[in-house]
N, C-alpha and C positions, 0 to 999 in steps of 0.2 A: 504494500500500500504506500501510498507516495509520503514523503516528507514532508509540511505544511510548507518550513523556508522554500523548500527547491521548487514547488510544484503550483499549478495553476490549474483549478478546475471550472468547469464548464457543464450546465446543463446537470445541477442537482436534482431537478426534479425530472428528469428526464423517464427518470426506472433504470438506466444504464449512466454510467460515468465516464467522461472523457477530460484530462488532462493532459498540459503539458508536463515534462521534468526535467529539469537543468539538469541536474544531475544525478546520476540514478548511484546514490552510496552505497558502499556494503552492510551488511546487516548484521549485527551481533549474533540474532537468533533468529533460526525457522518461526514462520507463523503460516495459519490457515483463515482462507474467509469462503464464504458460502459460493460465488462469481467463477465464470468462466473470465480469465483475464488475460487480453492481449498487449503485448512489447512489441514498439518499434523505435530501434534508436534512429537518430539521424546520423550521429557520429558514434564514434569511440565504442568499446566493446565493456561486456558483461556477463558474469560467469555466475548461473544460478546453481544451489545444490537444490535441487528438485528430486523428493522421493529416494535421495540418497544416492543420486549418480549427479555429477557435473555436466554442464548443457552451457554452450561460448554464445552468447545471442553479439551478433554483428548487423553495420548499419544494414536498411534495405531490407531485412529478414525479421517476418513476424511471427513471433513466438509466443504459440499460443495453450494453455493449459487450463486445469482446474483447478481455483482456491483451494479445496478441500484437501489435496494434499500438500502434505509441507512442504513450505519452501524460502529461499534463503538467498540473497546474493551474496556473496562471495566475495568478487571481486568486482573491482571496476573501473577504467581506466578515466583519466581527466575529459572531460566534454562529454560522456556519454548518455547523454540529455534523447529524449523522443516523445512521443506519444502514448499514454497508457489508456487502456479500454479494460472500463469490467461491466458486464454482462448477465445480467442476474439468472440462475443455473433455470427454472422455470421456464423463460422465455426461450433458451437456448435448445430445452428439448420439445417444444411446442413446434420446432420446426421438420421433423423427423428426419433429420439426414441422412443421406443414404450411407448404406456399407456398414461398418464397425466403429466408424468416428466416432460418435459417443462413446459406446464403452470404453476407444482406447483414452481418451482423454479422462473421462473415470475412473480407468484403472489406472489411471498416475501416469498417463507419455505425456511427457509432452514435444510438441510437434512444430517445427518450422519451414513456412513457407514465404519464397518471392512476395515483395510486396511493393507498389508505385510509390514513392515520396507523395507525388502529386496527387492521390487518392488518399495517402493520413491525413494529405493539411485539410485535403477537402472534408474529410470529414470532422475535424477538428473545428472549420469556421461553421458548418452545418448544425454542429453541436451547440453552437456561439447562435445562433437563430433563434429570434421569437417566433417566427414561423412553424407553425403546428407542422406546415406540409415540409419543410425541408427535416423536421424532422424525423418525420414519415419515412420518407426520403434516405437517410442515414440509415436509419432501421433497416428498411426493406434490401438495402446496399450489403448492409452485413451480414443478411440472411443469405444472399446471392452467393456471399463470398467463401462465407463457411459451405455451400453447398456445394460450389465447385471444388473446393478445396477438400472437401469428402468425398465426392466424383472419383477426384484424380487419384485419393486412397492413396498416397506416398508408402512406400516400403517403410517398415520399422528400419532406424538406422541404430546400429549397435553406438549405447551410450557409455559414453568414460567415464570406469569408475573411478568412485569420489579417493580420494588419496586423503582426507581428513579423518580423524581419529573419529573409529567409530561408524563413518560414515556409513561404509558398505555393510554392515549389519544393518543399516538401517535401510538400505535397497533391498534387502532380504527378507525384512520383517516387512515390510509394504509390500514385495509383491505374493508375499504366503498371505497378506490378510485382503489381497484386490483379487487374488483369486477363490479364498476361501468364504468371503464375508456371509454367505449369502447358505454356509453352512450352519451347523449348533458348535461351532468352533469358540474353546477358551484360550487366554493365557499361554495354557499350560500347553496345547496341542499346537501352539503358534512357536515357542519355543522349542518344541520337540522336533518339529519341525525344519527348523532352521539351526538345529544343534546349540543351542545359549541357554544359560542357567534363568529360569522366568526373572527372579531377581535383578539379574543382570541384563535382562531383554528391557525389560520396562527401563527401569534407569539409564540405559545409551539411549533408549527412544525417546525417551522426554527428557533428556540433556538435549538431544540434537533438536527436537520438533516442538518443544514447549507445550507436548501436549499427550496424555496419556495414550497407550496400545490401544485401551478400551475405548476410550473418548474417542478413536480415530476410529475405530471397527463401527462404532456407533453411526460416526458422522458417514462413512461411506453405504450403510445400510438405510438410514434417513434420504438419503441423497436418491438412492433405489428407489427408494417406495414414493418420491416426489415424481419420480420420471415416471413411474406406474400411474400413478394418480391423473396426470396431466395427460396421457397417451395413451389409456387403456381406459375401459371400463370395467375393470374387473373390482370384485369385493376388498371391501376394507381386511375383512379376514384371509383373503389370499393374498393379497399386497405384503401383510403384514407377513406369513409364511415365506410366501414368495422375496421376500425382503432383507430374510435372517432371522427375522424374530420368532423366539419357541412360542409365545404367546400372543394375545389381542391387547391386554393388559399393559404388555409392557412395550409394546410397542406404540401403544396411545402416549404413555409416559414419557418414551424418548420422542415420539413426534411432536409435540407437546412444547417440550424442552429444547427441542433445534428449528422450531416454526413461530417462534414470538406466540406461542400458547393456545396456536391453531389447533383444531381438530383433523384428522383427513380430509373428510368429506368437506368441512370449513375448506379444508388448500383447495381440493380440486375444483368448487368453485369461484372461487375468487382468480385461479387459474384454466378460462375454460380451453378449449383446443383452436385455438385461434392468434393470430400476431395481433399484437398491438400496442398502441402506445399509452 
């Protein structure tokens, strides 16, 4: 999320965010937010740890992910200032993209693609509009672009592991819980799993992600049953199975907890299957 000094935002009430950033600093610590979120520098380079492997984002090249898994810059060199986009995750699966894109961004890639200068700023001064329709406009722009860009379905490119202490245990422990979420998987099977004593699993995850194993298993199973809600009609109680959750129960409890204290049926209509602004 941008630095208040370095950054300049645009179109608060939009439902999406667009800023500029001088400069994009290193971060202490991983954090997570709810937003599918897009990087494009215009200059200078930036090295995310994302989901515990390294990712070089460079000018021209938009990098694009989901809040939900941790992430962290790194590194950053002088000028590397650009445009940032986030995207609120509802809207983003309202659009049904074709192929595997969703899940793969879901399950922690994150993915870069060619992007026009002249297409950021545009959408940048479109953002800067009181005009309802340019922002219409922007919107429908972004839909276009994520859709071709899930069209084209890029090859997974094999990502560098992190070389930070810890780190690559925690590329391991995220991809055993983005493939298992959706099991009755604990703790204890999540480190069995990846050979680490639970003890020791939990504490390098929450040093590196500032945020517990569970808390994250939670957030990615919540985040499931949002994309159900909004693209299917199926039941609250298959959602819920269908989701992770052993129960209805407790699955109300965490929807609850990660939806500002919405009900299901509360999210799916307030998000019907439809674009808009």
């Amino acid at each position: 999320m941008p630095a208040r000094p370095t950054s300049t935002q645009h179109g608060p009430a939009l439902g999406f965010r667009v800023w500029e950033r001088k400069r994009a600093g290193a971060m202490s610590t991983a954090h997570t937010h709810p937003d599918i979120e897009l990087n494009f520098l215009r200059s200078g380079r930036i090295v995310y740890l994302h989901g515990g492997a390294l990712h070089t984002v460079v000018p021209n090249r938009l990098a694009v992910f989901w809040g939900g898994v941790p992430h962290q810059t790194v590194e950053s060199s002088s000028g590397s200032g650009g445009i940032w986009i986030t995207l609120p995750l509802a809207w983003f699966l309202q659009w049904h993209l074709p192929g595997d894109f969703t899940n793969r961004l879901l399950s922690g890639e994150l993915i870069q693609a060619d992007a026009a200068p002249g297409q950021m700023e545009q959408w940048l001064r479109d953002c800067e509009q009181r005009d309802p329709h340019a922002r219409q406009a922007l919107l429908l722009e972004l839909q276009a672009w994520f859709t071709r860009l899930a069209a084209r379905a890029p090859e997974r490119r094999r990502r560098r592991q992190a070389s930070l202490d810890g780190a690559s245990h925690v590329e391991r422990i995220s991809a055993c819980i983005a493939a298992r979420y959706q099991e009755p998987i604990t703790v204890a099977d999540i480190a069995r799993a990846v050979k680490l004593h639970p003890k020791y699993l939990m504490r390098v995850f929450k040093r590196h992600c500032r945020i517990g194993v569970w808390e994250y298993l939670t957030r990615l199973r919540i985040s499931h049953a949002q994309r159900l809600l909004v693209t299917t009609d199926a039941r609250v109680i298959d959602v819920a199975l269908e989701s992770g959750f052993g129960s209805p129960a407790a699955f109300y409890q965490a929807f609850a907890a990660h939806s500002h204290g919405a009900a299901p049926l509360d999210y799916r209509r307030r998000h019907p299957r439809r674009v808009g602004i």
